[in-house]
C-alpha positions as CSV (number, residue, x, y, z in Angstrom):
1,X,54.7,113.2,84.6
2,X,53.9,109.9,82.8
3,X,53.1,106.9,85.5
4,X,55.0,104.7,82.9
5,X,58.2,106.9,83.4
6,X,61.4,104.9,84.1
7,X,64.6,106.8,84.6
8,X,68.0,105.9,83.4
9,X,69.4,102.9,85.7
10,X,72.8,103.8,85.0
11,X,73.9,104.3,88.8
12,X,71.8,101.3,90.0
13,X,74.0,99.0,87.7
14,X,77.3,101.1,88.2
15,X,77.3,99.7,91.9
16,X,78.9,96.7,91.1
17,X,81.8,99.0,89.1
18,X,82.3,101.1,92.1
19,X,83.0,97.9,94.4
20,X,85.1,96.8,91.6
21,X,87.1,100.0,91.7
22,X,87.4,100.0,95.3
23,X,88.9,96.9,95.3
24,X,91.8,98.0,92.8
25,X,92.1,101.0,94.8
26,X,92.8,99.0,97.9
27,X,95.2,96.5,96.1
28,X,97.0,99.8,95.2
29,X,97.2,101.3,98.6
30,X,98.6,97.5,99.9
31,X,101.5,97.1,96.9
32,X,102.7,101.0,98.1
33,X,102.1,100.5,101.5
34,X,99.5,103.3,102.4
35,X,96.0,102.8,104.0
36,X,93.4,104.3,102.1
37,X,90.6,103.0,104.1
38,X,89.4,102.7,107.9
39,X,87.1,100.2,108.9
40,X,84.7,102.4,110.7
41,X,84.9,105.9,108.3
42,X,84.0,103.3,105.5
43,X,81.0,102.3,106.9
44,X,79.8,105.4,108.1
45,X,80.6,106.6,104.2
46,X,78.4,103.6,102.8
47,X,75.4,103.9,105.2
48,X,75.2,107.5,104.4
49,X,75.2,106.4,100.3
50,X,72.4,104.2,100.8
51,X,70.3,106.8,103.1
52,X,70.8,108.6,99.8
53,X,69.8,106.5,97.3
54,X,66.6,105.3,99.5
55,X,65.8,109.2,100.3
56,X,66.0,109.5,96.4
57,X,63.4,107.2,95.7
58,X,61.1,109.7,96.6
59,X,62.8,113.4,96.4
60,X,63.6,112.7,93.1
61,X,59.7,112.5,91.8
62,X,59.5,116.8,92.9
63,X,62.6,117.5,90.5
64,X,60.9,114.9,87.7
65,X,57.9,116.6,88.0
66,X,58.7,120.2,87.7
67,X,61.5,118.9,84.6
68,X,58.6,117.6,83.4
69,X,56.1,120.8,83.5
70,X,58.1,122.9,82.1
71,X,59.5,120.7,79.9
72,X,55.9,119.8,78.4
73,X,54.8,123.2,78.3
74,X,57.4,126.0,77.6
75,X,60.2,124.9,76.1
76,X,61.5,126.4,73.1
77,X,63.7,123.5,71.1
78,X,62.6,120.3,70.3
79,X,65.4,118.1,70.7
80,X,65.0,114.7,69.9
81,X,66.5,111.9,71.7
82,X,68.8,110.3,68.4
83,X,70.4,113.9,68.4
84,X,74.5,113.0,69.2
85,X,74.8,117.1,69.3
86,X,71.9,117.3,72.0
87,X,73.2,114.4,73.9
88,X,76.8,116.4,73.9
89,X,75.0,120.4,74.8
90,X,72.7,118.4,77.8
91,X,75.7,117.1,79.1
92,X,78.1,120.0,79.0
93,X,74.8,121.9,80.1
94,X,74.4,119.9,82.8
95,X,78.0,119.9,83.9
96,X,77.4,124.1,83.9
97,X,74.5,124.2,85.5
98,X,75.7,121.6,88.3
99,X,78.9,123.9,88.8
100,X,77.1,126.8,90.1
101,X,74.8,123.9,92.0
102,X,77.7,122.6,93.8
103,X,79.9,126.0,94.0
104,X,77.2,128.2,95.7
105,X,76.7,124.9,97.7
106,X,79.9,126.0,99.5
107,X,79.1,129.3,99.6
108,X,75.1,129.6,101.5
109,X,74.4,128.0,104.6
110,X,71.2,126.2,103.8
111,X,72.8,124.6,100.5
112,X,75.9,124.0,102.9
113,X,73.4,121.9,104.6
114,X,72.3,119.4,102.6
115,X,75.8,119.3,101.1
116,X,78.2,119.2,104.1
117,X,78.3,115.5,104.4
118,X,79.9,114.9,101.2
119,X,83.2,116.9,103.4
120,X,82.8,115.0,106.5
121,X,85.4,112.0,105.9
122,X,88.6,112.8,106.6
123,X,89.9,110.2,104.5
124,X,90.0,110.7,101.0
125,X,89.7,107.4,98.7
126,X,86.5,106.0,96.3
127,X,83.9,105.3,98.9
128,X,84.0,109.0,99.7
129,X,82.3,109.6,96.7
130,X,79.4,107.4,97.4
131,X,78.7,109.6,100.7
132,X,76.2,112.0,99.3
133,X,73.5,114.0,100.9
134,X,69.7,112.8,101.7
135,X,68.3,116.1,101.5
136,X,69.7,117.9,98.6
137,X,66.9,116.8,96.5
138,X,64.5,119.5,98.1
139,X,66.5,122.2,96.4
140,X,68.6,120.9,93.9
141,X,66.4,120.5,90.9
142,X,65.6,124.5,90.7
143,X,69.1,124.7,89.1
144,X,68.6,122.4,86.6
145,X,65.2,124.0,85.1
146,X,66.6,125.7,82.3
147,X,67.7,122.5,80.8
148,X,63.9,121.7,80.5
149,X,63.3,125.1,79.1
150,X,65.7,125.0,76.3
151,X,64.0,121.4,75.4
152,X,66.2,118.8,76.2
153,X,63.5,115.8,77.1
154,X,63.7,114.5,80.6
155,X,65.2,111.2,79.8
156,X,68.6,112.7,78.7
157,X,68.1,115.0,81.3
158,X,68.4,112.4,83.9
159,X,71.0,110.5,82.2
160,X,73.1,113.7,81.9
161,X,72.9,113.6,85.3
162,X,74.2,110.2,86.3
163,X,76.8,110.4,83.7
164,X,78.4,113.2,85.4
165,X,77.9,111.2,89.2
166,X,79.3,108.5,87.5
167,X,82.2,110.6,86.2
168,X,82.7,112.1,89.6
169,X,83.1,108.9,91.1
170,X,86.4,107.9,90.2
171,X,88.0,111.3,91.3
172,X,88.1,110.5,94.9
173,X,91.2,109.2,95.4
174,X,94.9,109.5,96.2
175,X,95.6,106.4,93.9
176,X,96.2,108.9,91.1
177,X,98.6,111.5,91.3
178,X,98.1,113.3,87.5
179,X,96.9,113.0,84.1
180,X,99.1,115.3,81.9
181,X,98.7,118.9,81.2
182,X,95.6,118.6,78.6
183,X,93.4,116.8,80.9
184,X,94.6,118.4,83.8
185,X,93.5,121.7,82.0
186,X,90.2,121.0,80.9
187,X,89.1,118.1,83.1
188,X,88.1,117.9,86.8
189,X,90.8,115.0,87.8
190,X,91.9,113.6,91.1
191,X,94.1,116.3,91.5
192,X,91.8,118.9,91.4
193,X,89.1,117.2,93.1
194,X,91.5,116.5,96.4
195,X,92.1,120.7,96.5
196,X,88.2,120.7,96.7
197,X,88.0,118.1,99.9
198,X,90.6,119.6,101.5
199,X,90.4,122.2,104.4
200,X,93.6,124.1,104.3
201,X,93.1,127.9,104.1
202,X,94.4,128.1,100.6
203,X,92.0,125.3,99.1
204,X,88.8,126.3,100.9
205,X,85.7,126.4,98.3
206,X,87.9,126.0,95.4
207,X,87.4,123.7,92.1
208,X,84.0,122.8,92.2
209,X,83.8,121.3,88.8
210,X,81.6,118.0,87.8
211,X,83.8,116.7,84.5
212,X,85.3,120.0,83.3
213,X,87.3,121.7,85.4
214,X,87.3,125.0,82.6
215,X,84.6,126.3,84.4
216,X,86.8,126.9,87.9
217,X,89.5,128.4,85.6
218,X,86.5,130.9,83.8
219,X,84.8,131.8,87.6
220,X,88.2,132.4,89.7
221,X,87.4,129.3,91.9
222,X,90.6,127.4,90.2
223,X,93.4,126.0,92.7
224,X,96.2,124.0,91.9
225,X,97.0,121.1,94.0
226,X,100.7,122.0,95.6
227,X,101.1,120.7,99.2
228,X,99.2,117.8,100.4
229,X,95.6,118.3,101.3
230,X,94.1,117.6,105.1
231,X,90.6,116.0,104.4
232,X,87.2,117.1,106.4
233,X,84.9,119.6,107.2
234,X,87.2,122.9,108.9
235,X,84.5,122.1,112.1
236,X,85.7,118.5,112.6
237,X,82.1,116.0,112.6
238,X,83.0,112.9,114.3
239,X,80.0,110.7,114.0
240,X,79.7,107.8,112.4
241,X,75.4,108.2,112.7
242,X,74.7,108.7,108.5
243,X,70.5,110.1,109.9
244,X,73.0,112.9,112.0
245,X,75.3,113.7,109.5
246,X,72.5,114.7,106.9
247,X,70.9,116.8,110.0
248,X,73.2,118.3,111.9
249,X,73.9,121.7,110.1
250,X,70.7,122.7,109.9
251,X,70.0,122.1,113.5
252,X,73.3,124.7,113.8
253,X,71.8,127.5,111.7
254,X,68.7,127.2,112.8
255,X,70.5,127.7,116.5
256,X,72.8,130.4,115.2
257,X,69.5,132.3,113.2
258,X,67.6,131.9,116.6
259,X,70.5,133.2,118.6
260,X,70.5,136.2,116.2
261,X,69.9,139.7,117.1
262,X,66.9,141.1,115.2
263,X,64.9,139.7,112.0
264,X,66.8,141.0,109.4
265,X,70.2,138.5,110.9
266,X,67.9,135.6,111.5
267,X,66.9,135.7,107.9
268,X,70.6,136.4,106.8
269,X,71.8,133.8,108.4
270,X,70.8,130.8,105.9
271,X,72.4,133.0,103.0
272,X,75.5,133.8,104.5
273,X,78.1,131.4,103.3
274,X,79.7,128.8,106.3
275,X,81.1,130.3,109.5
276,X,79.5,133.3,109.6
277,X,78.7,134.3,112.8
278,X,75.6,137.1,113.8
279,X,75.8,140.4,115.4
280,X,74.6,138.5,119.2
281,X,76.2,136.9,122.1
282,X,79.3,136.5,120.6
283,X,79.3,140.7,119.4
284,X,79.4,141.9,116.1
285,X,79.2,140.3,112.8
286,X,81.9,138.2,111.6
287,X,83.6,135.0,110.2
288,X,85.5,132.1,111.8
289,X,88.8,131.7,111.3
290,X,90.3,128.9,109.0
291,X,92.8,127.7,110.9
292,X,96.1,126.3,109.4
293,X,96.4,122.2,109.1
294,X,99.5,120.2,108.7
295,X,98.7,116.4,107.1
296,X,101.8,115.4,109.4
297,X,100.0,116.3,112.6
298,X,96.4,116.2,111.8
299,X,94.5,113.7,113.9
300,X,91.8,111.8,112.4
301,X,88.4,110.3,113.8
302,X,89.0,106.9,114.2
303,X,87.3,104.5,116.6
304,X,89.1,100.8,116.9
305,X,86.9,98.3,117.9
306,X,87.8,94.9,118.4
307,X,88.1,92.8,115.6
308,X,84.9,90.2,116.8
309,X,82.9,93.3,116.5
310,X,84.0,94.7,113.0
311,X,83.3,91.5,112.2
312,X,79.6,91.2,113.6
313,X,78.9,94.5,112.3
314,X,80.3,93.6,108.9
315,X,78.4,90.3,108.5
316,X,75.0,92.7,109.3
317,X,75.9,95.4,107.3
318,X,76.9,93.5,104.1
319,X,72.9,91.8,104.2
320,X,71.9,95.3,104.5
321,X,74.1,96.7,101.9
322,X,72.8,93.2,99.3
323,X,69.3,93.7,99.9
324,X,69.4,97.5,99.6
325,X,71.0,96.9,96.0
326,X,68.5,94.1,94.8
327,X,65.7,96.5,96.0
328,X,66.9,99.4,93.7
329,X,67.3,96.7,91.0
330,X,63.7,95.4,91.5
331,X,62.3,99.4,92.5
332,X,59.4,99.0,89.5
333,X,57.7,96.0,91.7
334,X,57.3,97.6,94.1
335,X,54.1,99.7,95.9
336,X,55.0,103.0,96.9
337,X,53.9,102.2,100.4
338,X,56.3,99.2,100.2
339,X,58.8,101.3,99.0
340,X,58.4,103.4,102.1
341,X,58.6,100.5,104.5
342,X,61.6,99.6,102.9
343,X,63.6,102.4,103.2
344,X,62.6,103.3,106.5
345,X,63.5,99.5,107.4
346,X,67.0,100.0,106.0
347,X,67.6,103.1,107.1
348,X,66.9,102.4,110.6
349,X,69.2,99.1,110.5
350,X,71.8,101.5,109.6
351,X,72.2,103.7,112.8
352,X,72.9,100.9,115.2
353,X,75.8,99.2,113.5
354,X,77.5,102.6,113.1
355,X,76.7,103.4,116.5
356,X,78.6,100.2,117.9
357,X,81.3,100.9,115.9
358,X,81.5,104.1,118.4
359,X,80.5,102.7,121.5
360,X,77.6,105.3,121.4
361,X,75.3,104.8,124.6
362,X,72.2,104.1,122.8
363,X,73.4,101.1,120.3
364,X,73.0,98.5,121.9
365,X,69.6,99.2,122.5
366,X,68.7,100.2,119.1
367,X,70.2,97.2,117.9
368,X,68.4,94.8,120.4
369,X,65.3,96.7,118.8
370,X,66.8,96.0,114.8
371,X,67.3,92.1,116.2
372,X,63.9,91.6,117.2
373,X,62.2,93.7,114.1
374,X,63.9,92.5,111.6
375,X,62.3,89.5,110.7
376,X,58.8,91.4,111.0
377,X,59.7,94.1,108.7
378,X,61.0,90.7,106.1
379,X,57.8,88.8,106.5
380,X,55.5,92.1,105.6
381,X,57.8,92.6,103.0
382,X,58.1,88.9,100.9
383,X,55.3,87.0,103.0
384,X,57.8,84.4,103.1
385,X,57.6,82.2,105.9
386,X,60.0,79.7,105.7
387,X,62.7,82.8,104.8
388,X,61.3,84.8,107.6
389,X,61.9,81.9,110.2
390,X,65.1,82.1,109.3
391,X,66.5,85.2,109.5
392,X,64.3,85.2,112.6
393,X,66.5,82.6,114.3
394,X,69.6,84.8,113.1
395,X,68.3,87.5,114.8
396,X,67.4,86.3,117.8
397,X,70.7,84.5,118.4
398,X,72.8,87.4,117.6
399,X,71.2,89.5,120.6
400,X,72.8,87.7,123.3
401,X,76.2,87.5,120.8
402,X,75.7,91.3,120.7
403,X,75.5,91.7,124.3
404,X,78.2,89.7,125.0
405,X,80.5,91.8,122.2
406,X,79.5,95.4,123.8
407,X,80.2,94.1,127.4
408,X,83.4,93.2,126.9
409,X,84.4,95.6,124.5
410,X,87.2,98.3,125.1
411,X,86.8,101.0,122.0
412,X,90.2,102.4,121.5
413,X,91.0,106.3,121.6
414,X,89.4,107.7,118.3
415,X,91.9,109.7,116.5
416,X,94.9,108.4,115.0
């Protein structure tokens, strides 16, 4: 792979779009009356975007460089970048390949894994769609090989790619109830993307499409949206902790494959698809039920803290959420090994602002511990003193302000 490389920015400068669209969205659910978003499920959604985008940064250079072998050595077209028909074939390709991607996602344990906290929110609204997996990378890019061996060069590759994230975006919400019978046939829409969040038997692994929707209706994983969906994951995950959510499920199968009766059902188990249980403790072989859900008696994860606390957290989290954007903006500049302090700076910033917002035992301590490194990790980072003094004093003041918040605060019951 060429050190020169730079991929598509497409997403990077998208973010401000996104908040845009959020914004409309939310002006929407206020004129009808209906509220989209929770305080809490909304930052838990973002802080598990931007452990995404960071964990990217680097996961992304094992897909680049295997594109880029096979690309540069066995493909069999030569398709050049001012070609409108290959622009069209590598995105419809894409969209085909990411199908089987995302549908067998659903379908195996260890790609349920990595792709399981995309379900967890049991809202349904546009920041869901920026809740995407930290881990996928590892795997991901084995799908998308055949692209490079039919020829199409890695640039359009990757902006293939974001095209159809950036397509997916605006799907996730409630905000839009159809589109009309032509682009409800060949299109994923809002419609069809709801069935796919939703855990009711009858929607279960259905409509996996990226932009077209055709390919559900050719594979037998089409469903029509006709009640209203219940949002989720069919085992409920209520934690707001975004380093959690992208590890929890394969802490479980690696339980349930050690659990497991001999080698042949450890093995099985991270190919079997979701709620399959091993011959064990438990008895034979079988499957979980899905049990039925009703939207007019589901109850939803939903912490209430007090309002001087949302407010704390989301004075922090907005400084997190700027600086993570600027760094993707400015990635280039930046040393790999700066890059790494970064994200690990960020990332760890993020798990004790969600962690308040649940009254979890250990955030007040962890943020104590964000308080007091935060103007470190800034001064290694810009060698600005006069900025790093100041944040400094921030910090330090907002400890005892912190302290003060938890002590007196009285979480509310969590589901609503």
């Amino acid at each position: 792979m060429p050190e020169n490389f730079v991929p598509p920015p497409y997403i990077t400068y998208a973010i401000p779009f996104f908040f845009l669209l959020m914004g409309i969205e939310m002006l929407i659910g206020a004129i009808w009356k209906k509220n989209y978003y929770h305080f809490g499920d909304t930052i838990a959604d973002l802080s598990t975007g931007i452990f995404s985008q960071l964990a990217g940064i680097f996961l992304k250079t094992i897909s680049l460089y295997a594109y880029f072998l096979i690309y540069e050595n066995y493909k069999i077209f030569e398709i050049s970048m001012d070609s409108i028909p290959g622009w069209i074939f590598c995105i419809i390709g894409w969209d085909f390949f990411y199908y089987w991607l995302h549908r067998l996602s659903h379908e195996v344990n260890i790609l349920w894994a990595s792709h399981v906290i995309h379900h967890h929110s049991e809202e349904y609204n546009l920041i869901v769609a920026l809740r995407q997996t930290s881990t996928g990378g590892l795997i991901s890019w084995i799908f998308f090989l055949p692209l490079a061996l039919i020829g199409f060069p890695p640039w359009m590759f990757l902006a293939a790619g974001q095209i159809n994230l950036i397509y997916q975006y605006w799907v996730h919400t409630k905000a839009i109830r159809s589109l009309g019978s032509v682009a409800e046939f060949w299109l994923s829409t809002p419609s069809h993307h709801r069935v796919h969040h939703a855990i009711n038997p009858e929607y279960i692994d259905k409509n996996h499409g990226g932009i077209l929707i055709i390919w559900d209706r050719i594979f037998g994983s089409f469903q029509k949206e006709e009640k209203e969906p219940v949002y989720g994951t069919v085992k409920p995950f209520r934690n707001y902790n975004p380093l959690w959510a992208n590890l929890h499920y394969y802490w479980e199968i690696f339980l349930l494959s050690y659990r497991a009766r001999g080698i042949g059902n450890k093995l099985k188990v991270f190919f079997m698809p979701p709620g399959w249980i091993p011959p064990g403790e438990e008895g034979e072989a079988h499957f979980l039920p899905i049990p039925e859900v009703d939207v007019n008696t589901f109850e939803k994860y939903n912490p209430v803290p007090d309002g001087s606390l949302k407010t704390y957290v989301l004075i922090w989290f907005l400084g997190i959420l700027f600086s993570s954007f600027g760094f993707l903006v400015f990635l280039p500049q930046f040393s790999f090994d700066m890059k790494v302090v970064v994200a690990i700076s960020v990332m760890f910033s993020l798990i004790p602002l969600n962690a308040l917002l649940e009254s979890r035992s250990y955030g007040l301590a962890l943020e104590t511990i964000r308080l007091l490194s935060t103007p470190v990790s800034l001064y290694i980072l810009s060698q600005n003193l006069p900025l790093t003094i100041g944040v400094g004093l921030i910090s330090v003041l907002s400890i005892p302000l912190i302290w003060i918040l938890v002590k007196r605060q009285r979480v509310e019951p969590g589901f609503n």
